[in-house]
N, C-alpha and C positions, 0 to 999 in steps of 0.2 A: 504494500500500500504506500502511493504517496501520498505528503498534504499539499499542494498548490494554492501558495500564498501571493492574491493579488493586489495589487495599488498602481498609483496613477501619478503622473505629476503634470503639472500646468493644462489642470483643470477648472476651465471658466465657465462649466455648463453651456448655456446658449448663448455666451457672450463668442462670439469666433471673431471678434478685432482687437483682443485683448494683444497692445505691442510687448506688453512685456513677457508674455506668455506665446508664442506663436506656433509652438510645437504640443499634442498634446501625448503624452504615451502610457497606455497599456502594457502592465506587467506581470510574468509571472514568473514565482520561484518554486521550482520543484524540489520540494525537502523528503527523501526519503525517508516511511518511517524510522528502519535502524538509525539513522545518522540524525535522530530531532533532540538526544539528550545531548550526544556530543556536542550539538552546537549549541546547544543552549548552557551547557557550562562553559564552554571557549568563550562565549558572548558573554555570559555574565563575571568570566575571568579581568576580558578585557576593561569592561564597565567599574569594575571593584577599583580595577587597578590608576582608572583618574576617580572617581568618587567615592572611595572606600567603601565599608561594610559594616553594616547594612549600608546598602543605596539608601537614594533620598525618597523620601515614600512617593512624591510623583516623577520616577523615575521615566523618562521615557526617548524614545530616540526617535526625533525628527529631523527630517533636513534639513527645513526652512530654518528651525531654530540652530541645527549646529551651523548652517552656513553665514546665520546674522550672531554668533555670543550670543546668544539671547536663552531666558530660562535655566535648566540646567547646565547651562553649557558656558553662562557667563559669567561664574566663577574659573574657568580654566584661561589658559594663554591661549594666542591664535597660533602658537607651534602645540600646543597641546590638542587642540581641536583638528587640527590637519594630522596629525599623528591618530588621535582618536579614529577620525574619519578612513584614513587608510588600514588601520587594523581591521576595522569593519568591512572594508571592502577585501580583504585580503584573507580573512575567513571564509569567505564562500569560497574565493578559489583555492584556499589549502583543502578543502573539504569537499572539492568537485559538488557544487552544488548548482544545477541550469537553470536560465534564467532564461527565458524567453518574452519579447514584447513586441509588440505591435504601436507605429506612429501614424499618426494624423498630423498634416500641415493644414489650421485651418483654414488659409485665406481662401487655398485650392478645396480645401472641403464645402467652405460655403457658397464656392460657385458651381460645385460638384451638387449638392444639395436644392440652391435655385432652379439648376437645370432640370432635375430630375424629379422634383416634388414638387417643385411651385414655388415662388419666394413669401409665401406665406407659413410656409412648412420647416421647421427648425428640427433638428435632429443632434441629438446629446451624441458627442464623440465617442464618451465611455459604451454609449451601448452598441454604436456601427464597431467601436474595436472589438467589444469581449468576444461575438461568433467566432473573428477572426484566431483572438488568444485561444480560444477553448480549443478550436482545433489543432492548433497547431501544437499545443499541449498533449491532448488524444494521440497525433502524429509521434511525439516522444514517445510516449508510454508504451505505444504499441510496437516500437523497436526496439523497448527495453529486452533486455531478456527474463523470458516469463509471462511477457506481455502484460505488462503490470497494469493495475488501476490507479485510478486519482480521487481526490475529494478535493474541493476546491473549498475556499477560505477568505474570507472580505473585510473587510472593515465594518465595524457596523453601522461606522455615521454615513453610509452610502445615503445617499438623497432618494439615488434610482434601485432602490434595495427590491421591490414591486419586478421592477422591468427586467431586475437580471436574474430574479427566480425565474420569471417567465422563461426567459432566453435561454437559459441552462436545461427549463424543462423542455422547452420545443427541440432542441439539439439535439436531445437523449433522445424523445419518444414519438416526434411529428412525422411520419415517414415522407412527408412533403417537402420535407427542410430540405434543400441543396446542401449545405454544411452540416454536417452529423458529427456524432462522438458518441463512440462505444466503450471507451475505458472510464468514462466520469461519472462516478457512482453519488446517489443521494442529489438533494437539490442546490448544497452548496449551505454554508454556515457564514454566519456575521457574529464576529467578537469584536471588544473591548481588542483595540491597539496597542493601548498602556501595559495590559493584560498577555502581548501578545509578542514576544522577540522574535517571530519570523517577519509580522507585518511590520515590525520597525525595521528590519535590513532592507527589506523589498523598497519600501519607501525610501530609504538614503536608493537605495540601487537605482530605483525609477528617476527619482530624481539627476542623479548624474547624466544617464546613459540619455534624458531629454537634453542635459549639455553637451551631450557628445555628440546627437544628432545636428542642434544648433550648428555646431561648428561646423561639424558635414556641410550644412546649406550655405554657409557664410558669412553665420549672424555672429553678433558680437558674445563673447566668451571671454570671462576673467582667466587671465594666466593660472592663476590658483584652483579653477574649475578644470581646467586642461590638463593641470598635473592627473586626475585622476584616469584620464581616458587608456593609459596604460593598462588599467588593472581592469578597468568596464570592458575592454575589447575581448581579454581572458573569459571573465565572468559569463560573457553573452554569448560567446562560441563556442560554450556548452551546450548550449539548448536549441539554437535558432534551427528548425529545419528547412528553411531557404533563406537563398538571398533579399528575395523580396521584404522590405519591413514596413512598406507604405500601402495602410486600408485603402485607399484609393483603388490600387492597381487590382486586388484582390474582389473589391465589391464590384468593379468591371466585368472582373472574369468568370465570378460566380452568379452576378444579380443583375446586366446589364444586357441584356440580348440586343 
């Protein structure tokens, strides 16, 4: 069994002209069971080792906040944070852990959207990527050896928490569906993040791996965000079963006759 732990980063709902945000992406981290203690003592190793023991009772790891000092994070130095930051990313690949995501550029999404729906018709990023993650998740498991299963795992402050039970259950069981999945068991679960050391890595991971894209396209990137792309390139080519990473190309090919 694995648990497939999803998040998101530069997410604006139906705002698609946010400049600060341009990129949105779809993540998943495949934690096999055996290996979910191990990491979660290595993670809470790391964690002790800038915030002592016990942690701080609202312990939790975000990106937005390690990337601004802010919260737990702005008691440390900004060499402590950038070291912080890199352990954490350097755990999943000690630990061969795949990470698989799906991006959206939205400006091209919302003329992709005009066109095809009407410019009265708005469609949430998060829900055009997840068919795309589920599958390509399913596509893992099914080359595991064993042919393993998945259970998928969210955040619980999902907004669209409604639309992506739907989506997970039409995948599995709608025999209509163009994109199916056969290894993703149950309808999929919503926890407490605080609660949650997988969805706190996924999110630092999401987060980067949306500056990584950034920079692919041209856009402006802190040198200090770029240091990370060494370790995001490892982490993601674990998991990616193609080249392709833009919903675009894919909702073409599956939903566009």
């Amino acid at each position: 069994m694995n648990l497939v732990y999803i998040d998101e980063s530069g997410n604006t709902g139906l705002n698609l002209k946010d400049p600060q945000q341009p990129i949105f992406i779809l993540a998943a981290m495949i934690l096999p069971e055996l290996k979910w203690f191990v990491l979660e003592r290595l993670f809470l190793n790391i964690a002790r080792e800038y915030f002592g023991d016990p942690l701080p009772s609202k312990f939790e790891v975000q990106a937005k906040d390690l990337k601004a000092g802010r919260g737990i994070f702005g008691n440390l130095s900004f060499e402590q944070q950038l070291s912080f930051r890199d352990k954490m990313l350097q755990l999943l690949i000690d630990n061969e852990i795949a990470v698989i995501y799906r991006r959206i550029i939205k400006s091209k999404f919302e003329v992709f959207c005009e066109k095809e729906y009407g410019s009265g018709i708005k469609v949430n990023p998060y829900i055009m990527a997840l068919p795309f993650v589920c599958m390509e998740v399913d596509n893992y498991l099914r080359k595991k050896a064993g042919n393993e299963l998945g259970m998928f795992i969210f955040d619980e402050q999902k907004e669209t928490l409604n639309d992506v039970e739907r989506s997970l259950l039409t995948l599995r069981l709608d025999p209509k569906s163009i994109v199916k999945t056969s290894n993703i068991i149950e309808k999929g679960f919503f926890i407490d993040s605080s609660k949650s050391f997988p969805l706190q890595l996924i999110d630092l991971v999401a987060y980067y791996i949306r500056k990584y894209e950034e920079n692919k396209l041209g856009l402006r990137v802190s040198e200090i965000d770029k240091q990370t792309f060494v370790r995001i390139k490892k982490i993601i080519s674990t998991g990616i079963g193609s080249s392709v990473v833009d919903i675009l190309e894919w909702v073409k090919s599956y939903y566009i006759k």
